[in-house]
C-alpha positions as CSV (number, residue, x, y, z in Angstrom):
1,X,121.2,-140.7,-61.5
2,X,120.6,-142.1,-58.0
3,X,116.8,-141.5,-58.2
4,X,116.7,-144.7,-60.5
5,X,118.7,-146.9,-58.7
6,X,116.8,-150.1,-57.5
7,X,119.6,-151.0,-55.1
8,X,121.6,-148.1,-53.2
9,X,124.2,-149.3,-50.2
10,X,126.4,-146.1,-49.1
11,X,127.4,-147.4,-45.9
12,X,126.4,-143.6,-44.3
13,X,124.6,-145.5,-40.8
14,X,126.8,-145.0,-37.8
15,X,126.0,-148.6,-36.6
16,X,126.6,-151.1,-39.3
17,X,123.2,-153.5,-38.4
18,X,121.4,-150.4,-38.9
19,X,122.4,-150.0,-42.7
20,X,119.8,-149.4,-45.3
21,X,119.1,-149.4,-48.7
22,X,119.0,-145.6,-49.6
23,X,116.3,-146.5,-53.1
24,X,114.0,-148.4,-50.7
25,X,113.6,-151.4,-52.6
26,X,116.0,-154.5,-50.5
27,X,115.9,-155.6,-47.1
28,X,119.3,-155.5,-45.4
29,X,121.0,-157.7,-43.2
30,X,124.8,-156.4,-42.5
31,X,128.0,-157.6,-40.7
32,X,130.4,-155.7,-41.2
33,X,133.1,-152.8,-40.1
34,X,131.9,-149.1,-40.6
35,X,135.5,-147.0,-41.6
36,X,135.7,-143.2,-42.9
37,X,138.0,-143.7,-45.9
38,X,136.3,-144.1,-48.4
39,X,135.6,-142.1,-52.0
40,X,133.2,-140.3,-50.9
41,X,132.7,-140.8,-47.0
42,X,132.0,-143.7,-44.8
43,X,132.6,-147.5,-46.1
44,X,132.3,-151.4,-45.2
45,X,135.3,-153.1,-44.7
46,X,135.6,-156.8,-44.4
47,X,137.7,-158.4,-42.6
48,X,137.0,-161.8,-41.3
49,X,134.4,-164.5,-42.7
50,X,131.9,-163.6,-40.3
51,X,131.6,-160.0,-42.6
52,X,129.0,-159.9,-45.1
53,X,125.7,-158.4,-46.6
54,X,122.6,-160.0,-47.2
55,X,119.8,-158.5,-49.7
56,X,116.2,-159.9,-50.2
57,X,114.0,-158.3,-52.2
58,X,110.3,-159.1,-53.7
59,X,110.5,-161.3,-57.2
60,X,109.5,-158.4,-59.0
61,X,113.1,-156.8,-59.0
62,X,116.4,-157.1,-60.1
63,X,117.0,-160.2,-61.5
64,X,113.2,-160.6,-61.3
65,X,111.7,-163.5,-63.2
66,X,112.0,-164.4,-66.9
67,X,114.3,-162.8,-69.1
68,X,116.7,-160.3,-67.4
69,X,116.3,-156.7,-68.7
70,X,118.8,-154.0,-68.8
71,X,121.2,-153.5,-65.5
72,X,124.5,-151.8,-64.2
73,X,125.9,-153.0,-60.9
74,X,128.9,-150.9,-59.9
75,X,130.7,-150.4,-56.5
76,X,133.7,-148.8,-55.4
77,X,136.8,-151.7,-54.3
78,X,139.9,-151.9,-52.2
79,X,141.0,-155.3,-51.7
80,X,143.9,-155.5,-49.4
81,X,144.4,-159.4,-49.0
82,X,144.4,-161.6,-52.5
83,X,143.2,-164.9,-52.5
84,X,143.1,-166.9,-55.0
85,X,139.6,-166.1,-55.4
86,X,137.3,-164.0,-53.5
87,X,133.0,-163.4,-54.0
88,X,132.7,-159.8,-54.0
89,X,129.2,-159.3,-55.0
90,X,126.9,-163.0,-55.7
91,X,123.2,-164.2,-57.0
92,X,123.5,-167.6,-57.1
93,X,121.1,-170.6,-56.2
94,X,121.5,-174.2,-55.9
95,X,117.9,-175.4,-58.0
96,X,117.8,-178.8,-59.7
97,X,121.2,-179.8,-58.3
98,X,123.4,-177.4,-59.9
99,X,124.4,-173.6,-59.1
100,X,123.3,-170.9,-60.9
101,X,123.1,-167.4,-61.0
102,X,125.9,-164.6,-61.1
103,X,129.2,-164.2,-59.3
104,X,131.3,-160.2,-59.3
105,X,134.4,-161.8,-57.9
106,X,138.4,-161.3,-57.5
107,X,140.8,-164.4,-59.0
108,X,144.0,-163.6,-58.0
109,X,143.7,-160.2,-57.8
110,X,141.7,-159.9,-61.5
111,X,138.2,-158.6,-61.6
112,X,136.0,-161.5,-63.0
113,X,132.0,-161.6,-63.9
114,X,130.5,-165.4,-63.8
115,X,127.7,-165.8,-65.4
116,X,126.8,-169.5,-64.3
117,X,124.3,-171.7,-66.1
118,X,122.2,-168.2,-67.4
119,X,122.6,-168.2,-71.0
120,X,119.1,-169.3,-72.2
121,X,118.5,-170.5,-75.9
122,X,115.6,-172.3,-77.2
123,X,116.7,-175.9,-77.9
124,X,119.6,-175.9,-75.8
125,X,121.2,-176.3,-72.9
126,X,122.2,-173.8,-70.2
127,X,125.4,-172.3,-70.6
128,X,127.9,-169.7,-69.2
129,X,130.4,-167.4,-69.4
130,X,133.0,-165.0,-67.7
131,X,134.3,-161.2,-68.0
132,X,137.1,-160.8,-67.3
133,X,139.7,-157.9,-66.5
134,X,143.0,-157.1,-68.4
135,X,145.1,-157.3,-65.1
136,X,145.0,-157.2,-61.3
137,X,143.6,-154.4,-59.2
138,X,146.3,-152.6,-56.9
139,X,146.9,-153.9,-53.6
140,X,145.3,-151.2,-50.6
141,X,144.0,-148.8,-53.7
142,X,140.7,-148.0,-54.7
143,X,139.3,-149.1,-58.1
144,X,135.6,-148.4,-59.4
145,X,133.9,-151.5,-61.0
146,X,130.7,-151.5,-63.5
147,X,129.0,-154.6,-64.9
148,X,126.5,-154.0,-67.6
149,X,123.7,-155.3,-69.8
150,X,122.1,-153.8,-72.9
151,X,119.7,-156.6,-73.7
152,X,118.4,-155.1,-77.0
153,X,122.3,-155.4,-78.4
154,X,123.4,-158.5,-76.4
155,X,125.8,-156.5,-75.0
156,X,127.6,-157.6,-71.4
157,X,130.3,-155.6,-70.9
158,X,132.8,-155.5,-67.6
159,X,134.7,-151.8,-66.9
160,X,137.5,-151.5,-63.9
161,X,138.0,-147.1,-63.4
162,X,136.3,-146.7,-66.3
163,X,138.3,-148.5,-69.5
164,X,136.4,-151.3,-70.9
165,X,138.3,-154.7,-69.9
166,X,135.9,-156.9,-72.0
167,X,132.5,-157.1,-74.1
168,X,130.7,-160.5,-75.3
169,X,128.2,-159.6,-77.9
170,X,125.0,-162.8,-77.1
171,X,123.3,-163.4,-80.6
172,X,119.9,-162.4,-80.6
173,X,118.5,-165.7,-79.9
174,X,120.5,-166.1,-76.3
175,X,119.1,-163.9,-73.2
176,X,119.7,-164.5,-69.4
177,X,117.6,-165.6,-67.5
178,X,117.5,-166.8,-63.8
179,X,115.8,-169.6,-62.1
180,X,112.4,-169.1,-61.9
181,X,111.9,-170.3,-58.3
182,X,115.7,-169.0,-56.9
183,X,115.1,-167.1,-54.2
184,X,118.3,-166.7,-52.9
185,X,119.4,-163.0,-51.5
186,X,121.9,-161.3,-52.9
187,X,125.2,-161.5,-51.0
188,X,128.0,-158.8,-50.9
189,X,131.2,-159.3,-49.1
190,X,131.6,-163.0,-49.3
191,X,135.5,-164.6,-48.7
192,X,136.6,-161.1,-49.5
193,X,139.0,-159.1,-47.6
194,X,139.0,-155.2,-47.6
195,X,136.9,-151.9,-48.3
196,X,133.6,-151.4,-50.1
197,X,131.6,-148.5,-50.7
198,X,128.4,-147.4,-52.6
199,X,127.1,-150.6,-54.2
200,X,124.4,-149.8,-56.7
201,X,122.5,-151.7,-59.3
202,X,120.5,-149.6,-61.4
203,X,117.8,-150.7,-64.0
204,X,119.7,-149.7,-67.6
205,X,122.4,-150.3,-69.5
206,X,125.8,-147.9,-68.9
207,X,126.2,-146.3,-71.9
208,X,129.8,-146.3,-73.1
209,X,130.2,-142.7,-74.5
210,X,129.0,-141.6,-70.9
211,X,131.7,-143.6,-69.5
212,X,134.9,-142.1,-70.8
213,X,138.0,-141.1,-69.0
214,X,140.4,-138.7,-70.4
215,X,144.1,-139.1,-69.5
216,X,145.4,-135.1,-69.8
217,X,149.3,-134.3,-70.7
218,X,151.7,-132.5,-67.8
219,X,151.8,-129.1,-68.1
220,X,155.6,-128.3,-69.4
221,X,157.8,-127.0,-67.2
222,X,161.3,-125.9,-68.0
223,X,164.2,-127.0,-66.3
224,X,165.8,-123.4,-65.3
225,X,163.9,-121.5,-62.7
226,X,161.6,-119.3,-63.6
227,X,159.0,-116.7,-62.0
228,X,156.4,-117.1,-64.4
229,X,154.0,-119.3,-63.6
230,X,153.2,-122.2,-66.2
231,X,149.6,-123.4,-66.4
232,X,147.4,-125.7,-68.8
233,X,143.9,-126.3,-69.6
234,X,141.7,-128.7,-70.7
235,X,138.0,-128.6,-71.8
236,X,135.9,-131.4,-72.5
237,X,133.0,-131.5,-75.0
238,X,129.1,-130.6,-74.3
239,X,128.0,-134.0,-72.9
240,X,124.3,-134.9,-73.0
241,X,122.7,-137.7,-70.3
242,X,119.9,-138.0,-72.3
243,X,117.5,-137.3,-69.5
244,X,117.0,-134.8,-66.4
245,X,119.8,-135.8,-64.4
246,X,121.5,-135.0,-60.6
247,X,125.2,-136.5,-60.7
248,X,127.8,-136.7,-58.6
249,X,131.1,-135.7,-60.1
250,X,134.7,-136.6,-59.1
251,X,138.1,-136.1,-60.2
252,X,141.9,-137.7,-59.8
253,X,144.9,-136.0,-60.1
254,X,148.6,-136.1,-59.5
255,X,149.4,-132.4,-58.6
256,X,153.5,-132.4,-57.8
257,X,154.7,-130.4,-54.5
258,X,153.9,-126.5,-55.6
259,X,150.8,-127.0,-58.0
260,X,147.4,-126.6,-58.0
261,X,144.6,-128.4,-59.7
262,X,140.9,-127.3,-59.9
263,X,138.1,-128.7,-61.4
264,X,135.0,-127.2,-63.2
265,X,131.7,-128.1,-64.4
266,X,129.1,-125.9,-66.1
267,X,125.3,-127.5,-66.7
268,X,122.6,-126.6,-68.5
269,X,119.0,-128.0,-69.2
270,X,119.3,-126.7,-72.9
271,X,122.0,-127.5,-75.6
272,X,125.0,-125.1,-75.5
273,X,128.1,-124.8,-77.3
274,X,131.5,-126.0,-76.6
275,X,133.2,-122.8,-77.0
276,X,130.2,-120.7,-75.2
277,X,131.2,-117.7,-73.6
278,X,130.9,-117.5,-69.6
279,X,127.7,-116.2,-68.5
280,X,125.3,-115.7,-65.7
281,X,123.2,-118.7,-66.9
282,X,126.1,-121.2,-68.4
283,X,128.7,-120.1,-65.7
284,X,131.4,-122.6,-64.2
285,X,131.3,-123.7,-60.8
286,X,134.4,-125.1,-59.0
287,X,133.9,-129.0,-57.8
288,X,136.1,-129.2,-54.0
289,X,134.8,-132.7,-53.3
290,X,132.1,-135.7,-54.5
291,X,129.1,-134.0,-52.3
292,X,129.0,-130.5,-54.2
293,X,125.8,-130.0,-56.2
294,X,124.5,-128.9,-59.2
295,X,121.0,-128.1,-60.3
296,X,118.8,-130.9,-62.5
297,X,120.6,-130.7,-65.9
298,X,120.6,-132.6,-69.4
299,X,123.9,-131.1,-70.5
300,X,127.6,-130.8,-69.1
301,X,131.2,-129.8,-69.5
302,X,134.1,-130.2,-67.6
């Protein structure tokens, strides 16, 4: 749901010093290189130190002050150059001598989330912990990445193309919680070489069950040539967001030299069905690309 981000970067400004934030919230300062290849139009590349983003933003929002509450940042990647570590996305301040704050960043090619001196508990020191992905990201690919906190269930969780790479459960008496006085901006871009596109930070948790990929079987094809033409079809179940929603949906696919691949959706701002016959009201409309629309719905099928 866009409308709720606090943060929305989607690189759409011809000239790069003229980018914006698309929810209204951050003031922008950008260096970077405006390209047309990525997921869903224009994107920043980075490609030498002097390329970066700079966000400020009144206390008030994200991290804001005292305890952090619920957040998703996500962004679309494609690194081409690994070092041995680069800062993708960073909030971090240098306040009583020592940093802290958070770090999004690449090690070697692996997707890592620092969280550095935020752990809060009464009686105790600061302390800090790291997400961390199951493997390196593919050199010169894209890869969709999603940090999240439910604060109610302790739950930080780190997501590369939607699989879950790790989860730390904080007991109830840890929270995060940023310097009171940091007032550093947000940096995106930083020692990191290759693509970005839409950043977004949004202000609650990604819920798992909306977050699922599904991994369909090849349609069988027999060896021996035949005229018939072979097809398959998947359907998903009735999905519901839980609130009126706008979305943006997307699809990947490996369609061999000959085939065809098409996507649906169908929407509806009432509960339907699974197996609900096609109708003027619940019909399926063909997704071509990211920008197509739907109207405001609470309930979907692919």
């Amino acid at each position: 749901s866009p409308g709720r981000a606090l943060l929305a970067l989607r690189f759409d400004q011809e000239v790069p010093g003229l980018l914006r934030d698309d929810a209204g919230n951050y003031n922008v300062r950008a260096n970077y290189v405006r390209a047309d290849q990525g997921p869903s139009g224009p994107c920043a590349q980075f490609v030498k130190p002097a390329n970066r983003i700079e966000l400020s933003s009144p206390p008030e929002l994200w991290p804001g002050r005292g305890e952090v509450n619920d957040f998703t940042i996500q962004f679309w990647i494609k690194p081409v150059i690994f070092y041995r570590q680069s800062i993708v996305l960073k909030k971090v301040g240098m306040l009583d001598g020592e940093r802290r704050g958070l770090e999004i960043r690449l090690d070697s090619g692996r997707v890592q989330a620092a969280f550095i001196r935020l752990l809060a508990q009464e009686g105790e020191p600061l302390s800090s912990t790291t997400l961390s992905a199951a493997g390196p990201l593919s050199n010169s690919k894209w890869a969709h990445i999603a940090l999240t906190w439910e604060r109610a269930k302790g739950r930080l969780a780190l997501y590369v193309d939607n699989r879950e790479q790790m989860v730390r459960i904080l007991p109830p008496t840890q929270s995060i919680v940023f310097h009171p006085h940091d007032r550093s901006p947000i940096v995106v871009g930083e020692s990191f070489f290759g693509s970005l596109d839409e950043v977004l930070i949004y202000d609650h948790a990604l819920n798992p069950e909306y977050n699922r990929s599904a991994v369909l079987p090849a349609a069988h094809i027999s060896d021996g040539y035949r005229i018939t033409q072979q097809r398959a079809m998947a359907v998903s179940k009735v999905y519901e967001t839980g609130l009126t929603s706008q979305a943006r949906f997307r699809y990947q696919a490996q369609e061999p030299p000959g085939s065809l691949i098409a996507f649906y959706v169908r929407s509806s701002m009432s509960p339907f069905r699974e197996d609900a016959p096609d109708r003027d009201e619940l019909s399926w409309k063909r997704i071509y690309q990211s920008t197509d629309k739907l109207p405001r719905f609470r309930f979907f099928q692919w």
